[in-house]
N, C-alpha and C positions, 0 to 999 in steps of 0.2 A: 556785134555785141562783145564788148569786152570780157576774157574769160575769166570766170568766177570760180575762185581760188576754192580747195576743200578747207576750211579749219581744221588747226590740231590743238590739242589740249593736252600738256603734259599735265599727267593725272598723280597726285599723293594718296594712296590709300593709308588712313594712320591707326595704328593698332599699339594699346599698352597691353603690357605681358600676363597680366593677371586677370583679361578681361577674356571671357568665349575667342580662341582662336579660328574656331570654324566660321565665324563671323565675320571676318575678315579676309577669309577664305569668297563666299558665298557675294560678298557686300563690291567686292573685289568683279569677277564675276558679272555681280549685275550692272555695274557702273560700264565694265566695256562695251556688254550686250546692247546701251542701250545707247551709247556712244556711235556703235556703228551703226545702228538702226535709224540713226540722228544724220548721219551721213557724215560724222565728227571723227577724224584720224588722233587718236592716244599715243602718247609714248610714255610708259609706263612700268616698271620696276615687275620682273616676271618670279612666279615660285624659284625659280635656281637663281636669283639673284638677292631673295633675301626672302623669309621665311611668308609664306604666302603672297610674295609681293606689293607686301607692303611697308611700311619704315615705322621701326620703333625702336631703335637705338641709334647710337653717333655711327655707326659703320654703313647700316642702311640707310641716312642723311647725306654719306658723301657717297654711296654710289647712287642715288638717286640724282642728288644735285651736278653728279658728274654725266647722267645720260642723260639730263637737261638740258645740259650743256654741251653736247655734242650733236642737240638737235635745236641750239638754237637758233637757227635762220628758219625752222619751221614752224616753234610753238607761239600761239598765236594769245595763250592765257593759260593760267594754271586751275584746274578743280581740285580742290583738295575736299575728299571722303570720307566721312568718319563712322563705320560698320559700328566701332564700339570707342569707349571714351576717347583714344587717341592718346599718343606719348607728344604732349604739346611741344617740346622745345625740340627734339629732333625736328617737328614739321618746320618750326619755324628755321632751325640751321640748314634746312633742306635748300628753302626758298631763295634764304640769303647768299647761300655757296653757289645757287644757280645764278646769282645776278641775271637775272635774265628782266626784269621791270615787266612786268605785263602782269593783264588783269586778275587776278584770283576770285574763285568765284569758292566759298566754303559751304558743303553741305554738309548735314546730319541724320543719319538714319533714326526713323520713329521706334522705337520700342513698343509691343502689342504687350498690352494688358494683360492676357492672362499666359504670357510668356517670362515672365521676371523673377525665375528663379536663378543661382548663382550659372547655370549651363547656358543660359540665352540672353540672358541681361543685357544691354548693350550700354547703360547710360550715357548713350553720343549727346544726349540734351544737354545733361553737366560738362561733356567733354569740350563740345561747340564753345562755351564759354571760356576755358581754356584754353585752347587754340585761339583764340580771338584775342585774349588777353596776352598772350605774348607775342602774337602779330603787331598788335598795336605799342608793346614795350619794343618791338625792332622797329618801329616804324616803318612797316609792310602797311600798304593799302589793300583791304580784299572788298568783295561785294558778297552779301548776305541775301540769300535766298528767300523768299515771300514767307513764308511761315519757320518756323525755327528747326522744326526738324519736319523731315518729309520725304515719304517715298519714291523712289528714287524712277519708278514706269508712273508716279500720278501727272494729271495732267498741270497740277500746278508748278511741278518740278522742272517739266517739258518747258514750262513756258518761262521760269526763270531761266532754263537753259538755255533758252533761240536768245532773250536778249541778250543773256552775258555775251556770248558770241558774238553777236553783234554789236556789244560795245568790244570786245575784243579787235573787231576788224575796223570799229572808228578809230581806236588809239592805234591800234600798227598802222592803219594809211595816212592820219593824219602827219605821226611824227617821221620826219624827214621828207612829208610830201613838198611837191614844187608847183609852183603856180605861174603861169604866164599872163603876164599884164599888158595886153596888148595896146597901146594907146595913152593917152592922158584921159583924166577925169574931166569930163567934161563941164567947163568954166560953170555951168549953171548950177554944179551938181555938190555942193560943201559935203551935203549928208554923206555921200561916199568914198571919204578920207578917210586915212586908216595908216597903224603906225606897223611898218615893216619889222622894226628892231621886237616890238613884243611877239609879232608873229613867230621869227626868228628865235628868241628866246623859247618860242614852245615848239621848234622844231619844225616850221613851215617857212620856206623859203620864197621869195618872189620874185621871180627872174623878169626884166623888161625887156621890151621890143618897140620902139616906135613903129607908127602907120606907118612915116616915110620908107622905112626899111621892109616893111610888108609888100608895100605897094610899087615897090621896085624889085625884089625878087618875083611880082607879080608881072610885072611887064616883060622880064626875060619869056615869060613862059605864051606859047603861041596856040592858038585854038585847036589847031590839027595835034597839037604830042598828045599821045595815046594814055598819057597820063590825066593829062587835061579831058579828054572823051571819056575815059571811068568812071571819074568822080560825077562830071555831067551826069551821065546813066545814075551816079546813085542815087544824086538829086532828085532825080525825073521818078525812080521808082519808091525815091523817101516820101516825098508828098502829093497833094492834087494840082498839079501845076495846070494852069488853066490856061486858054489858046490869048486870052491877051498880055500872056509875061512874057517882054523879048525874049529873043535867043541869046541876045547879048548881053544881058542881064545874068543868062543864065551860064553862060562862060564866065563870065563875073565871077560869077557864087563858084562856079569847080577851080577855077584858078586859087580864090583865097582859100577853099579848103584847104588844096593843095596844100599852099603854101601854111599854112596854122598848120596840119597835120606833120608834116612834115618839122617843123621848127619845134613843135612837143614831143617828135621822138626825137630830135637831136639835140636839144635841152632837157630829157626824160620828162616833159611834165606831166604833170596827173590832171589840172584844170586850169581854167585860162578867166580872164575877167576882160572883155573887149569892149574899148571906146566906140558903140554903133552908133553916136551920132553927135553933131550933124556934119563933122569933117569927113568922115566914109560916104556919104551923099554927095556930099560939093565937090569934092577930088574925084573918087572914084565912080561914084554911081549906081550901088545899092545899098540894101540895109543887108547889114552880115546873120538876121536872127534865122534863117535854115541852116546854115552851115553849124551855128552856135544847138538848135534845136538837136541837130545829127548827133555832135560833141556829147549832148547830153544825155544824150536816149541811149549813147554807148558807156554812159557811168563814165564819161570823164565832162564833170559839171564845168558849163560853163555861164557866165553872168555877163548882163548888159550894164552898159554904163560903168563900166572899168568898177564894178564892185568888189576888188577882192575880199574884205571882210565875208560879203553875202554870200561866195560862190563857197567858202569855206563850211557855211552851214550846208549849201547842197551837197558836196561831198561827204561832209559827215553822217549826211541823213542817207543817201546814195550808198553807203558804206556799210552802215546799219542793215537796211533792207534788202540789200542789194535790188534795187530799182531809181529809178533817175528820180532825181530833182526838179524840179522846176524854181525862179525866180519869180516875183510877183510881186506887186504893189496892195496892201490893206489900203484900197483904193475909195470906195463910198460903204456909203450907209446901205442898207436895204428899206427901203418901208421905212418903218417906226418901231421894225423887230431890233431889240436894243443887242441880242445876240447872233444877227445876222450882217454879215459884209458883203460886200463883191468886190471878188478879187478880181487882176487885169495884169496884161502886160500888151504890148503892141505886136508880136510878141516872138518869141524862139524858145515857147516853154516846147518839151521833149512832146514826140511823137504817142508816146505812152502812156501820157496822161490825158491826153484827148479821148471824147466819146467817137470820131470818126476819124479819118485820115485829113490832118489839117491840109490847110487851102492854102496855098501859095496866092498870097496879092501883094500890091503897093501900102504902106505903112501909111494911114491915114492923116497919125498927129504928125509928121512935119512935111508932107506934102503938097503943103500950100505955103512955104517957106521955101521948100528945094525944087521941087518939082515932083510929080508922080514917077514921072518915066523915072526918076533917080532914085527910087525905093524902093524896088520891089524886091523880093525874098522875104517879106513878112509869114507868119504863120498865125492862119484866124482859125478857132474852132474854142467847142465849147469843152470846160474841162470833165474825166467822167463825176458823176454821181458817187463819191466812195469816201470809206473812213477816211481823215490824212492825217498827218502830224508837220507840224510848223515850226520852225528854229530861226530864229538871230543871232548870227556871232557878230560883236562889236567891239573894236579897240579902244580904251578910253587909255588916253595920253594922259590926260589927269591925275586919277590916279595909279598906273602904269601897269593897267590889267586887262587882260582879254576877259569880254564878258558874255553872257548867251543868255537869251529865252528860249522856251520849248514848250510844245503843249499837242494836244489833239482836238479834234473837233470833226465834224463832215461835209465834205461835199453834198448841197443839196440840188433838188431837180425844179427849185425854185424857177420861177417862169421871168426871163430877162433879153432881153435884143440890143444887143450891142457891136461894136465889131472888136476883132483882134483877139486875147487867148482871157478866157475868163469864166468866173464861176462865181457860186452863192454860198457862199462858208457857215456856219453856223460853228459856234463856239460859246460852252457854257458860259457863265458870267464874261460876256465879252468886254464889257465895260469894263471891268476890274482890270483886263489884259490891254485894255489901249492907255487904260490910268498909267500903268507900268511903263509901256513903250514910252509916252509924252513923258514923264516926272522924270524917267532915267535919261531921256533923251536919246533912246534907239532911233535908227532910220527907217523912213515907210515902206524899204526894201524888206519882204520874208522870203523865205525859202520854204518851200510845200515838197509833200515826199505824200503819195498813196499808201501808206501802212502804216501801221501801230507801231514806232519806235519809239517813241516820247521815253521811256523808262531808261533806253539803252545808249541813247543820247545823253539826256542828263547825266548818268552814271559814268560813259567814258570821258565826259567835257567837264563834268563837274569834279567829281576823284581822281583821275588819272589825269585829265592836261592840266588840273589844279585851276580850271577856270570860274569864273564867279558866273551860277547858273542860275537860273529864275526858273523853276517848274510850273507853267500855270493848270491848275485841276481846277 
C-alpha cells in the first residue's frame, strides 16, 4: 500500500482589536485541539509570535505569511478561523505574501445567544462576510463551510473538514502529477482521445512508452532473476489464481509488472493508462488487468484502454478518499428500474473493491478472437454492496477545457450472473445523469471510488483546477 501522507494545514486565527481578546485566545486553542484529534499537522502563528497567536495587523500578516512560507513543501491548504469579527485585510495580505495557491477552507465561530454582551460577543457572522469580501477583491479562491457559522468539535464542522482535506490532497496530487501511457489507443476506441496540451496547461503531464519498448525490456528479463520470482509471489498471493492459469502466463504477468513498476519510478509516475488490447494478446500473450488491478489497490490508479482522461478521475477520487478507484463501463440497463445500471469491466478493477478475493481467469470478450490461452490475468468478481461516488474527467479540444461529472449513488446487492468485474448501481434520477453524459458527449468510461467524496471532488476540480464540473444530486 502506498503510504499515506499526514495533512497539514497552515491555520490563520483573525482577531480585530476591539473585539473579546480572550476569544481569540480560547477559539485558537480549540481549532489545534481538534486539528490533532483529526490527525491534521498545523503550522500556525504561537502567543510569543503575535498577541494570542493570531493576526490582526500588517506585522502579524508578514510573520504569518513568512512561517507559511517556510513550510511550504508541507502545507497542504489553509483554514482560516475567525473566534471573533476578524481584521479582514491583514488576513487577506497574509494569504497573498504566502503565495502558497492551495485550498482555503474559512470558518466562523457561532455566537451563543445569551452571551452577547460587549465581554464575549464575537460577531464572526458579520466578520465571515468580510473576510470573504476581500478574498474575493484579491482574487483568492476559498471554500465555505456547510452552515455559515459553526462549531468548531460539531459534527457538521468535522465533516466540512475531512472534505476540504481531501480536496486539499486532489489539487496537490493532481497538479504536477505524471501519468504513463503505455500503448496507443486502441484503433476501435475514438471515445478515449484526449488532449495532452490542456492536461498540461492544468499541471498533469503524460509521459509515453510504446508496448514495443515494454516488451523488450521484458525479454531481457529471465524467469529464474529473483526479481522476476517476487513479484510472481505477489501475484500468486494478490489474487485466487486457479490450477488452470499457466505458469507461463504467470511469468508473464511478474515480468511486465516488473518492468511498469519500474519505469514509474524512473519517470516518477503517479498513474498509468495501458493499451490491454488486443496487441498485448497477439504479441505477448496475456491481458495486463492483474498487474493493472495491483497498480491500483496501491493508489496509484491505473486505466484500461489507454484512457488517460479516465484514470485522471481515478486518482482524483483515490486522492480524495484515500482508497483505490476502479474503471468501469455504465454498461446496461437493469430491469425496467430507470435508476439502476450494471456496471462492468472485463476486468483489473482493484482488489478492494471486490466482495471476495477476485479470480484470476481468461478474459472472455476477446477469446474467441486471440485465443484463451492468450488472456489470462483477468480479474472476475463481484463489486462490494457499498455507498460510491463516480467521476468523469474529459478533454474537450473544442472548446479548450478540461471538463468532469461527479455524483454518488450505491452499490446494490441486486441479484445478477455475469462474468468479469461488475455490480448494480443505483443512482437517483439516473436518467437526468445519462441525458448529461449523451448531450455533452462524455465517454461510457466512469471511474467508481467506495466513499462519499462527490463534495471534495467537485470543490477541488471545479474551484481550484478551474475545471467545468457537473455535480449530479
Amino acid at each position: 500500500m502506498a503510504k499515506l501522507k499526514k495533512p497539514t494545514l497552515g491555520v490563520i486565527v483573525g482577531s480585530r482589536g476591539f473585539f473579546p481578546k480572550h476569544l481569540a485566545d480560547s477559539g485558537r486553542k480549540t481549532i489545534l485541539e481538534l486539528l490533532d484529534k483529526e490527525g491534521i499537522n498545523a503550522v500556525c502563528l504561537t502567543p510569543e509570535d503575535s498577541p494570542h497567536g493570531a493576526v490582526e495587523s500588517l506585522n502579524d500578516a508578514q510573520k504569518c505569511a513568512d512561517l507559511f512560507k517556510a513550510h511550504r513543501d508541507e502545507i497542504d491548504g489553509i483554514l482560516l478561523t475567525l473566534p471573533n469579527f476578524g481584521e479582514e485585510r491583514p488576513i487577506a495580505d497574509t494569504i497573498r505574501w504566502a503565495g502558497l495557491n492551495v485550498p482555503i477552507l474559512v470558518h466562523a465561530f457561532p455566537d451563543t445567544a445569551d452571551r452577547m454582551s460587549s465581554k464575549d460577543r464575537r460577531d464572526s457572522f458579520c466578520g465571515k462576510m468580510s473576510a470573504c469580501n476581500n478574498l474575493t477583491q484579491y482574487g483568492i479562491k476559498f471554500t465555505l463551510t456547510s452552515l455559515h457559522t459553526v462549531d468548531p468539535n460539531s459534527a457538521s464542522f468535522k465533516n466540512d473538514l475531512r472534505s476540504f482535506v481531501g480536496a486539499c490532497r486532489v489539487v496537490k496530487g493532481l497538479r504536477g502529477s505524471r501519468i504513463g501511457a503505455l500503448g496507443a489507443r486502441p484503433a476501435a476506441f475514438n471515445t478515449v482521445r484526449y488532449s495532452e496540451k490542456l492536461l498540461e496547461m492544468s499541471g498533469i503531464s503524460v509521459i509515453t512508452l510504446d508496448l514495443s519498448e515494454a516488451f523488450g525490456r521484458v525479454n531481457r528479463l529471465k524467469d529464474a532473476d529473483p526479481a522476476v520470482k517476487a513479484q510472481r509471489e505477489k501475484i500468486v498471493a494478490y489474487a485466487n489464481v486457479g490450477p488452470n492459469v499457466p505458469g507461463e502466463a504467470l511469468n508473464k504477468m511478474a515480468k511486465l509488472g516488473l518492468v511498469i513498476g519500474r519505469w514509474m519510478q524512473e519517470d516518477r509516475l503517479d498513474m498509468t493508462a495501458i493499451q490491454c488490447w488486443t496487441s498485448m494478446e497477439e504479441f505477448f500473450g496475456i491481458v495486463p488487468c492483474t498487474i493493472m488491478s495491483m497498480l491500483s489497490d496501491d493508489l496509484q490508479s491505473s486505466a484500461c484502454e489507454t484512457d488517460v482522461a479516465g484514470v485522471v478521475g481515478m486518482y482524483a477520487m483515490a486522492l480524495a478518499a484515500q482508497k483505490p478507484s476502479a474503471l468501469v463501463d455504465w454498461n446496461n440497463n437493469y430491469g425496467d428500474d430507470p435508476d439502476k445500471a450494471v456496471v462492468f469491466h472485463c476486468s483489473n478493477l482493484p482488489k478492494q473493491v471486490f466482495n471476495d478475493i477476485p479470480v484470476m481467469e481468461y478474459q472472455e470478450i476477446i477469446a474467441g478472437a486471440v485465443g484463451a490461452a492468450n488472456t489470462y490475468g483477468t480479474m472476475y468478481g463481484r463489486v462490494k454492496a457499498d455507498p460510491f461516488t463516480f467521476c468523469r474527467v474529459s478533454t474537450d479540444d473544442a472548446i479548450g477545457a478540461v471538463r468532469a461529472y461527479v455524483g454518488e449513488g450505491e452499490l446494490t446487492n441486486d441479484p445478477l450472473s455475469t462474468f468479469g468485474g461488475y455490480g448494480v448501481v443505483k443512482i437517483e434520477n439516473m436518467q437526468s445523469l445519462l441525458r448529461h453524459i449523451c448531450e455533452n458527449g462524455f465517454e461510457h468510461h466512469v471511474a467508481i471510488n467506495l466513499s462519499n467524496v462527490s463534495n471534495a471532488v467537485e470543490e477541488a476540480l471545479g474551484k481550484y483546477m478551474d475545471w467545468e464540473v457537473y455535480h449530479h444530486r
